[in-house]
Each structure stands twice: as structure tokens, then as C-alpha cells.
C-alpha positions in Angstrom: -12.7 -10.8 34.4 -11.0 -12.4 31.4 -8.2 -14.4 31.8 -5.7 -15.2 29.0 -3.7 -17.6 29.1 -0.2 -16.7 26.7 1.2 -13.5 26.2 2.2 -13.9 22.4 0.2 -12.2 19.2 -2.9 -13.4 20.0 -3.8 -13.2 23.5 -1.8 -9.4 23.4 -4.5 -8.9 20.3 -7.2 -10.4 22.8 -6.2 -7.8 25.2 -5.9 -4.8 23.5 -9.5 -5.3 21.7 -11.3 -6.4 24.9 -13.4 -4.1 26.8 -13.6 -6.6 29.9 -11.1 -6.3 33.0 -8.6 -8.8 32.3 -5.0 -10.7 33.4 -3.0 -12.1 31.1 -0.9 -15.1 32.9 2.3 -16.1 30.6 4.9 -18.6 31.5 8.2 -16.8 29.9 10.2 -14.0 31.3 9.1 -11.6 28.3 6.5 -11.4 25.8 6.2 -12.3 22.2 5.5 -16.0 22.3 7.5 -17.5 19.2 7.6 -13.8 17.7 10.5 -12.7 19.7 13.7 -11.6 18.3 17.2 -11.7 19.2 20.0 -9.4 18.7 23.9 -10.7 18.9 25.8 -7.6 17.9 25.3 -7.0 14.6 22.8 -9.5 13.9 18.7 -9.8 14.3 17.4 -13.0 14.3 13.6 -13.9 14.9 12.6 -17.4 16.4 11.8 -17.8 12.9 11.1 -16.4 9.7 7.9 -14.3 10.4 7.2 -12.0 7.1 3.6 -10.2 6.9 1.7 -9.9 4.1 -1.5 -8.4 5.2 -4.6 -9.2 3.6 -6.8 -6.8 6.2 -6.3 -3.2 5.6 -7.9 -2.4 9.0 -5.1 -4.8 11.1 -2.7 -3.4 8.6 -3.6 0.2 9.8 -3.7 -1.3 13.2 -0.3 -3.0 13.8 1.5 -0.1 11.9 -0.1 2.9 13.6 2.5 2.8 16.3 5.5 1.9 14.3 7.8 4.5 12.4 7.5 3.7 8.4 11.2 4.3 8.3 11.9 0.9 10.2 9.3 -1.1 8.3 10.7 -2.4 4.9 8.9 -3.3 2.4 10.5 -6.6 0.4 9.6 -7.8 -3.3 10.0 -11.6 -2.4 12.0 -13.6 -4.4 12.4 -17.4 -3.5 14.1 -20.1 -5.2 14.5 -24.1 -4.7 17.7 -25.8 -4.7 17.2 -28.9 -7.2 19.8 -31.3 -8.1 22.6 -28.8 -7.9 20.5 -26.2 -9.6 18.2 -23.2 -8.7 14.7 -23.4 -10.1 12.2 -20.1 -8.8 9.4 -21.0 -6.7 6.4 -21.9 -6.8 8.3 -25.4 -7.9 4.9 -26.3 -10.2 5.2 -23.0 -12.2 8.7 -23.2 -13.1 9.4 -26.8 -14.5 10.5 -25.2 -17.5 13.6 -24.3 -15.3 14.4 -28.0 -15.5 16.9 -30.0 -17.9 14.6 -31.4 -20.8 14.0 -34.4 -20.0 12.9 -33.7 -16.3 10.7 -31.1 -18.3 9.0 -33.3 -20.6 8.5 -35.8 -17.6 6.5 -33.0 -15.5 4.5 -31.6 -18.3 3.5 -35.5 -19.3 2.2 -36.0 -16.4 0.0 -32.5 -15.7 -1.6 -32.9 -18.6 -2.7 -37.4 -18.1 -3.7 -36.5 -14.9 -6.8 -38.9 -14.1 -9.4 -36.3 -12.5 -11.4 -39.2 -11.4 -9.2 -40.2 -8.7 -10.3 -40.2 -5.5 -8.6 -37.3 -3.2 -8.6 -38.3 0.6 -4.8 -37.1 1.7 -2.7 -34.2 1.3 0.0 -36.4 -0.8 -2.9 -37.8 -2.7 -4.1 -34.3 -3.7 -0.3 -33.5 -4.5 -0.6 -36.3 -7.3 -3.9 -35.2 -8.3 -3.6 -31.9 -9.1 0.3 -31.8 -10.1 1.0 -35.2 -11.5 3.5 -37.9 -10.6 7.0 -36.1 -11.5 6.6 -33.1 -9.8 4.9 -34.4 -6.6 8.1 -36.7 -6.8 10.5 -34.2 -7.1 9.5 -31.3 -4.6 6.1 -31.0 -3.4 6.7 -34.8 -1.8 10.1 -34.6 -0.5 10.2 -31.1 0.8 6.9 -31.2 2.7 8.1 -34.8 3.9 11.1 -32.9 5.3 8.9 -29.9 6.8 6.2 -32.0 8.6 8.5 -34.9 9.5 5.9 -37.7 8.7 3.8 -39.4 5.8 1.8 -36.8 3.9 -1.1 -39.6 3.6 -1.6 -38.9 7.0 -2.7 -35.1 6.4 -6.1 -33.7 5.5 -6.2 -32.6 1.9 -6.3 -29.1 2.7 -3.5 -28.9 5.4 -2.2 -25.8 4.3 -5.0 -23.8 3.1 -4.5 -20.3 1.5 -0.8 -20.7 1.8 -0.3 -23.3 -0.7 0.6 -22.3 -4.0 -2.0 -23.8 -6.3 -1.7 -23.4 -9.8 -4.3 -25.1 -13.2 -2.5 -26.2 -16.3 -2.8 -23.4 -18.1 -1.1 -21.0 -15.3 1.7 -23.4 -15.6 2.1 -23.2 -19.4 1.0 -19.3 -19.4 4.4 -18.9 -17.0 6.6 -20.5 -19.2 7.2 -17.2 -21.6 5.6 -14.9 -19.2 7.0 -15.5 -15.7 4.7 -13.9 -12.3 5.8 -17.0 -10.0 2.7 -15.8 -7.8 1.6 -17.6 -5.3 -0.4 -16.0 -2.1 1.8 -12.8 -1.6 4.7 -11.2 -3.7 5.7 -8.6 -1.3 6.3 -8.6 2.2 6.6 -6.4 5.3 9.5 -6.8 7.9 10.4 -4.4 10.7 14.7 -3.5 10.8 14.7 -4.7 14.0 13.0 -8.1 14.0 9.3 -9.7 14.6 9.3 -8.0 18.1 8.8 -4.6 16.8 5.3 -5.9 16.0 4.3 -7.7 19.2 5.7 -4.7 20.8 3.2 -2.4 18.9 0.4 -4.4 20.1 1.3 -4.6 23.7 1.2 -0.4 23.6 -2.4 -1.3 23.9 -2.1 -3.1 26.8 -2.0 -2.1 30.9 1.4 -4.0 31.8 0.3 -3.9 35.2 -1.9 -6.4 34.3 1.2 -9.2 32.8 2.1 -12.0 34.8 5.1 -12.9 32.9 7.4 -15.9 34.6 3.9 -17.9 35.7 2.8 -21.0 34.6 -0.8 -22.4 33.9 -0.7 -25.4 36.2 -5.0 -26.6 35.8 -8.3 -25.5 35.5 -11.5 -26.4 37.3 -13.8 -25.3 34.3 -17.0 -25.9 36.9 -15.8 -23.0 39.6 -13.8 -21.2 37.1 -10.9 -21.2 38.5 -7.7 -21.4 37.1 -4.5 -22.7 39.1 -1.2 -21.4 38.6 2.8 -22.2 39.9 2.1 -19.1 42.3 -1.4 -18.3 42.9 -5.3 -19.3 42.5 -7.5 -17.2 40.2 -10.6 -16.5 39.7 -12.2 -15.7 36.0 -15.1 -15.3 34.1 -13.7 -16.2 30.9 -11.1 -17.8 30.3 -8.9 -17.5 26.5 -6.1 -19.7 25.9 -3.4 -19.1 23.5 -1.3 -22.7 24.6 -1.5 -25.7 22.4 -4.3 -27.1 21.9 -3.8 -30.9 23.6 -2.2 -29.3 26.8 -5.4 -27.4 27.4 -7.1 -30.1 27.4 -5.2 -31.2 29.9 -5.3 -28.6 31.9 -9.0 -28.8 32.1 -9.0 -32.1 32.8 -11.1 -33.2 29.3 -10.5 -36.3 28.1 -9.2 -37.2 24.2 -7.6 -39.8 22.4 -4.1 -38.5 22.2 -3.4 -40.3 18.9 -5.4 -37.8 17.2 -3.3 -34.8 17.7 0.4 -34.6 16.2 3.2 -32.2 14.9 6.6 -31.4 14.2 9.1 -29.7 16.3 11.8 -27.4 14.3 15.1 -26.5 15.3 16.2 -23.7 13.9 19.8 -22.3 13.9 20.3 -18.5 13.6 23.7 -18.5 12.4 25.7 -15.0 11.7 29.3 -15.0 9.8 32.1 -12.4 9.2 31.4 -11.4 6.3 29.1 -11.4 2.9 28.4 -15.1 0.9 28.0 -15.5 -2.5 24.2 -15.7 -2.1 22.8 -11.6 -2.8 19.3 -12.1 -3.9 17.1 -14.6 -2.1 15.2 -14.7 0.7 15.0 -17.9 1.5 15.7 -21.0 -0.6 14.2 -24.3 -0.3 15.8 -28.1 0.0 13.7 -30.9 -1.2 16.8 -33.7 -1.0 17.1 -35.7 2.1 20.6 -36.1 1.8 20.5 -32.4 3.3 19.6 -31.7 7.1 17.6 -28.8 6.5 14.6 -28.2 4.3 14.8 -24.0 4.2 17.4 -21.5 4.8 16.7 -18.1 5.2 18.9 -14.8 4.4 18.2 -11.7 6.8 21.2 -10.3 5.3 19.2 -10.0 1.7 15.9 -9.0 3.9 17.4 -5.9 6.1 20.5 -5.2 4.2 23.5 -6.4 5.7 27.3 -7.0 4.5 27.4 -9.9 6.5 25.5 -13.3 5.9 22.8 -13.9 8.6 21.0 -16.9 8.2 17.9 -18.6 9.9 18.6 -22.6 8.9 15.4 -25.2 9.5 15.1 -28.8 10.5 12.1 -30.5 10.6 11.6 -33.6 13.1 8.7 -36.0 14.5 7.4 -34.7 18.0 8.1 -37.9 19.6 12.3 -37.5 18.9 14.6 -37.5 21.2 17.9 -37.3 21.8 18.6 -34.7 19.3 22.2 -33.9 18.9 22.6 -30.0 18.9 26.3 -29.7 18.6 26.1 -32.6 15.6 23.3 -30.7 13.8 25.3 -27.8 13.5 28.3 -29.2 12.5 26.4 -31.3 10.0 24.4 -27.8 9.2 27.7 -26.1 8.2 29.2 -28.5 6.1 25.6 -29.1 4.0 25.4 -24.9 3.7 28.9 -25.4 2.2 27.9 -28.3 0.1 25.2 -26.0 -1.5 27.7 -23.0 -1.9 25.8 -20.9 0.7 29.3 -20.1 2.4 32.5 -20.3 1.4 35.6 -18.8 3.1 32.8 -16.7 5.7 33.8 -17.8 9.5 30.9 -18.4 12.1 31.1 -15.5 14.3 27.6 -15.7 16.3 24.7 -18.6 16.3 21.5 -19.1 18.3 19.6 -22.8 18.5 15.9 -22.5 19.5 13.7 -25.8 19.3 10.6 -25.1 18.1 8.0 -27.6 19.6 5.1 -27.5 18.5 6.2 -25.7 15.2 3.9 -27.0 12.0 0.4 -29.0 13.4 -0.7 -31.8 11.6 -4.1 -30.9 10.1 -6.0 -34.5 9.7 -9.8 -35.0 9.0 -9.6 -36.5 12.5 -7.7 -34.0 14.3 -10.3 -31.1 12.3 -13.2 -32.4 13.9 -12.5 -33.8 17.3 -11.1 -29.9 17.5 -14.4 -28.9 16.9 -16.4 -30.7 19.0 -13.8 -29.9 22.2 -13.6 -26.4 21.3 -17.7 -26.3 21.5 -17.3 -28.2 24.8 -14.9 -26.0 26.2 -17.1 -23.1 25.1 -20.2 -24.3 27.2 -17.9 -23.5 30.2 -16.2 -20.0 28.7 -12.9 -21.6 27.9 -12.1 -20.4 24.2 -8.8 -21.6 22.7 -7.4 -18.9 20.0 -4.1 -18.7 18.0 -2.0 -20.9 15.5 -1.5 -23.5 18.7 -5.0 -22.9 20.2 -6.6 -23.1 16.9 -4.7 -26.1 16.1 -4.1 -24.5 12.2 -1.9 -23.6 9.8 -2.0 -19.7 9.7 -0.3 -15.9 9.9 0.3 -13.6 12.4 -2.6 -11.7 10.9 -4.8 -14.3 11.1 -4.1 -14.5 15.0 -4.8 -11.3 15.4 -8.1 -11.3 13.1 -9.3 -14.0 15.0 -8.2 -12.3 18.5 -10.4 -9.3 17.6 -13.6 -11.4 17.0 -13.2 -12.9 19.9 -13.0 -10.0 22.1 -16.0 -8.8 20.4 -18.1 -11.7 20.2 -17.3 -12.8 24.0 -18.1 -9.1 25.1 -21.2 -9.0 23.5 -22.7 -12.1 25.1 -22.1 -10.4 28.4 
């Protein structure tokens, strides 16, 4: 029997694709994971922003097979930064042009004296490298700074993989006169009715007789496979966890240097007002000053159509913070949303805090490879970690389930 460990996107995908017996133990109340969605009258609001641009036309065909095309919409993305008081379309790098003239000249200077021979050993260092001093300085720097809450030296060069918007010299001059602004997707899927709708189209592949929902993982004994929880003792074959990466560790008793393994939290505040704002166009917008709490706010209302602004609002912090000030935040929140112009006259009708923690992993050479080798070791012993936690990664919805689905396979066939 397979035991899985997290009833979010990936160990739901893990379920519907296995043809083992298996029992999926999950801590909440209800499924989803992070993908689960609220509704507060008229408004939807996700955890998070969770958007899909599918890569995979099989998952595609997969996920939407259950869902009515009528509630999917399909979204041309269009994204700006807030810089200095002005909007500039994103990717940042492809739009300097955007810029006053001096700021300009400044960026475009410095792509094209880049010094290739420098060494690249950091994510900040490969922000230099590849964009030059004045834009690393005036967005990639601050706003990832803000995001990941710590020193971007401290990341591994390629910390964000696919999802970073790359982009040679001549893309950047090319988009001066002939604007694409493309980075790794230009359209996006999202269901009316929130992320859920997804999970939820999943689970129909799954016996919900066999969901422990409200039961928490309490150890493992890896040698007798069996696996403890807050109400009962069982007994497994194989065991696929979805949780964070460190606390399964812990819960099989395997020893590793804590230091090696850190993140942010994010607390996000879905916030719903009376009525339309001034904003009609973006999706989200990003915030590279510090003087602003947040680093991203996003519009549902420009996403599903609404004549009321409903916003998801981000702020990034250290794991180790504490104390964090909810009631402040928000107050602080709404005054910098109407420092920016985001609302006006509206009136807060409806609002929803959710801490995120773990929310972004910090990908380091270290953290890469001591994952590797305690993911091997956990594997002698049929323990496989899966998922944007278990995985310890930076990566999509589709990825989880992509990744799921090998699994299932892979693990089945070594039976």
C-alpha cells in the first residue's frame, strides 16, 4: 500500500495515476493544499495567485477533461512594474526604453560593457552579468530582494529556472520598436471560480473513502515502515510525501545541517472593495521600492471580470520573523495601495490574511545537493518526497503533477 502524505496537487496527482492500493493522510480539514480558494460574497480569492500555462498537452487534456470550457477563461497576460511613480511593461529588461532618458542611456551603457569574463557563482551575480549594473539596480535586485526576503548572493545562479525572463542584447534592442514583452508564457488559464476547480478535477480521480483529512503526520520508522500519526499507526509499502522537505526529514528521524535549508514566508492579503478602481487592465503589477510593503499586487477583478476591485496583495519576509503585526500590515497595506493610485474613494468591504510559510524555497548550490543525496537515501527505504515543498524547487502546478505521474509509474513498475 502507498501512503501519501498531503492532499494538495501533487499527492491527489500521485493518487489518481497510481495503480497501487493507497491512503492519503492530510493534516487540513479539506483538500487543496495552498491551491484552495475562498469565496466572501462576491469575491474569489485563491491562497495565491495560481495562473496555468501548460506546457504538456497530455496534463492539459488531463486537468480539463472534467471541467466545463465555459468556466475556464482564457487570459492574454499583461503585467506591468511600478517604477518611480511610473508604469514600465514587464519583463523590466525588455522595456528600459519605457524609462526617462537618462535612466535609459544608463541601462543600455551598461548591457552592452558587460564584462563576460566575470565569474558567475550567485543569483545576484548572474543578475549583473547578464543585465548590467543599472538594471540589476533598479528592479531585478530590489524586487527579488523584496520576494525572497534575503541576500540574493546567497542563491544558486539558477534559482528560478524556466520562469525567469531571460533576454540577449539584441532581444532587448529588437523590442524597442517592435514590442512582444515575452517571457515564459503570454496567456494564461484560470477557472471563474478559483484554483480549487482544478484540484477539484483531480480529486474526481480519487476514492475519497480513502482521505484522511484533519490527521497529522506525527513520525516515521523508515526500517518497519510504519508511519505514526495524531490518531493511528500505519502500515505502508511506500511511502510519498508532499510536506516540506526539512520536516520530512524530521519525521524520519534523518539527520542534516539545518543551515542548509531556508525560505520565505508570504503573507498575503485578499482584499475586496465596493466598487471598481482606476486600475482596468493589469493583472498584476510589480513593486521593486522598499519604501512599499508589498512587492506584487494582483487584480482578480481584471482576471474574471468583475465591477468591483479584488485584489491579492504580497509581502515577502525571512522565515525566522516573528511577531508580525497583521492588523499594522494592513493598515500600512491600504495606505501604500493608495499611495500608488490602486484605490481611491473604493471602501474595504471584505479581506482575508493567509501566511504562507514556506512560500518561495531558497535554491542554493548547497541546499541542491544535500537534496539529492537525502532524497537517494530516503529512496533506499521507499520514502519519495514530490511537489514544489517535497522537491524543494521553484515550479508550476503542472510541474507537480508531471512529476506526480512519473512517480506513480516509475514506483509501480519496480513492484
Amino acid at each position: 500500500m502507498d501512503l501519501i502524505i498531503g492532499a494538495g496537487i501533487s499527492g491527489l496527482s500521485y493518487a489518481a495515476k497510481t495503480p497501487n492500493d493507497y491512503l492519503i493522510v492530510e493534516k487540513d480539514n479539506e483538500i487543496g493544499g495552498y491551491c484552495k480558494t475562498i469565496y466572501s460574497g462576491d469575491y474569489v480569492w485563491d491562497y495565491s495567485g495560481h495562473f496555468f500555462h501548460f506546457q504538456r498537452p497530455e496534463i492539459k487534456d488531463y486537468v480539463m477533461s472534467r471541467l466545463d470550457e465555459k468556466d475556464i477563461l482564457k487570459v492574454r497576460k499583461y503585467t506591468q512594474i511600478y517604477y518611480k511613480g511610473i508604469y514600465v511593461d514587464y519583463p523590466f529588461q525588455m522595456n528600459i526604453h519605457q524609462l526617462n532618458k537618462d535612466e535609459f542611456i544608463d541601462c543600455l551603457y551598461d548591457i552592452f560593457t558587460i564584462d563576460d569574463s566575470t565569474e558567475v557563482t550567485s543569483f545576484k551575480k548572474m543578475l549583473f552579468a547578464k543585465f548590467g549594473k543599472s538594471i540589476a539596480e533598479k528592479f531585478l535586485i530590489p524586487y527579488n530582494e523584496k520576494l525572497y526576503a534575503t541576500d540574493l548572493d546567497k542563491l544558486d545562479v539558477d534559482a528560478m529556472g524556466r520562469f525567469f525572463p531571460y533576454a540577449d542584447k539584441e532581444q532587448i534592442v529588437r523590442n524597442f520598436k517592435n514590442s512582444t514583452n515575452q517571457s515564459y508564457n503570454s496567456f494564461f488559464l484560470y477557472p471563474r471560480k478559483g484554483v480549487i476547480k482544478i484540484v477539484e478535477s483531480v480529486a474526481s480521480h480519487v476514492d475519497k473513502s480513502k482521505i484522511l483529512l484533519g490527521e497529522k503526520l506525527l513520525s516515521v520508522d523508515m526500517k518497519n515502515k510504519k508511519a505514526v500519526t495524531d490518531k493511528r499507526t500505519i502500515e505502508y509499502d511506500n511511502l510519498i510525501s508532499t510536506m516540506p522537505f526539512p520536516v520530512l526529514m524530521d519525521k524520519c528521524g534523518v539527520e542534516y545541517d539545518k543551515e542548509v535549508y531556508s525560505w520565505n514566508k508570504v503573507l498575503v492579503f485578499n482584499l475586496g472593495f465596493d466598487k471598481k478602481g482606476p486600475e482596468k487592465q493589469n493583472n498584476w503589477i510589480y513593486f521593486p521600492d522598499r519604501e512599499l510593503v508589498f512587492y506584487r499586487v494582483g487584480f482578480y477583478d481584471n482576471i474574471i471580470g468583475q465591477d468591483k476591485t479584488s485584489l491579492y496583495v504580497e509581502i515577502g519576509f525571512d522565515h525566522e520573523a516573528r511577531d508580525i503585526d497583521i492588523d499594522q500590515l494592513l493598515d500600512r497595506t491600504l495606505s501604500d495601495l493608495r499611495k500608488v493610485g490602486i484605490i481611491t474613494d473604493q471602501k474595504l468591504v471584505a479581506s482575508h490574511p493567509i501566511m504562507m510559510d514556506p512560500a518561495y524555497v531558497h535554491i542554493t548550490q548547497r541546499s541542491e545537493e544535500d537534496k539529492a543525496r537525502k532524497k537517494e537515501l530516503l529512496k533506499q527505504s521507499d520514502v519519495y518526497s514530490i511537489g514544489r515543498y517535497g522537491s524543494w524547487t521553484y515550479c508550476s502546478l503542472e510541474d507537480n503533477i508531471h512529476e506526480a505521474f512519473s512517480l506513480a509509474k516509475a514506483v509501480a513498475e519496480k513492484q
